[in-house]
Each structure stands twice: as structure tokens, then as C-alpha cells.
C-alpha positions in Angstrom: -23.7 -95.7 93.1 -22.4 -98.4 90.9 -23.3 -102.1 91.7 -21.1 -104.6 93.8 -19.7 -107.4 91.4 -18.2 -110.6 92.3 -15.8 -112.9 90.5 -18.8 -114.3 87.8 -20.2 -111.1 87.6 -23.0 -111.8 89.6 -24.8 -108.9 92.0 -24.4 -108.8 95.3 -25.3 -107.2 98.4 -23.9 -104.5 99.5 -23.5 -103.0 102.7 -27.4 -101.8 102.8 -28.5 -105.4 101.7 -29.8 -105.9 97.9 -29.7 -103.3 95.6 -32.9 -101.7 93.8 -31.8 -103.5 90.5 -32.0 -106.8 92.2 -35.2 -106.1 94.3 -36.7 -105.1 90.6 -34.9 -108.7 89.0 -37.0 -110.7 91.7 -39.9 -108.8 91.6 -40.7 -109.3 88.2 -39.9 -113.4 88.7 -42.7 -113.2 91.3 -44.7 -111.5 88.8 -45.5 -108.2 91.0 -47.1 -105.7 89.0 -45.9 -102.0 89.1 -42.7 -102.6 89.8 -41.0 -100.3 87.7 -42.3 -97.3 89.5 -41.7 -98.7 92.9 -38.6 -97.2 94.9 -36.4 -99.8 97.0 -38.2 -99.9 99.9 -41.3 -100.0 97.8 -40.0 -103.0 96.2 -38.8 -104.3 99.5 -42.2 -104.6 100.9 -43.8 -105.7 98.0 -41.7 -108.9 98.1 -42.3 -109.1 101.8 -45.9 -109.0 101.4 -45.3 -111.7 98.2 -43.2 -114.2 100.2 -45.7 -114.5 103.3 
């Protein structure tokens, strides 16, 4: 499935909310470790955990 662009070229959410690329973009600026073999929802909940 190819990723939602708008006007700047900037991701977006899509219909499901972000996509896995951009769950992986924040994760690693919140410095979670073991993110790259994390699925979505992995990811997801990870920055869940991370934010509160």
C-alpha cells in the first residue's frame, strides 16, 4: 500500500490513522529501542507506553 502524500510531500494519515513508516519516524525521535522489528501495532503501543 503506497503512502498518502499531501501537497509538500509530507505523510499523512490515512484512513487507519498513521502509517507504520511514520509510527517507526517518531519512534526512533523518542529513542525506542527495537523498533525496527516492531509491527504497527507494536509500534503503536510502544509510543503509547512512551508518551504517558
Amino acid at each position: 500500500m503506497e503512502e498518502v502524500r499531501d501537497a509538500e510531500g509530507m505523510g499523512r494519515e490515512g484512513p487507519k490513522g498513521p502509517t507504520r513508516d511514520q509510527l517507526y519516524d517518531e519512534a526512533g525521535q523518542r529513542g525506542i529501542e527495537g523498533r525496527s522489528t516492531m509491527n504497527k501495532a507494536q509500534l503503536a503501543a510502544a509510543l503509547a507506553r512512551k508518551k504517558g
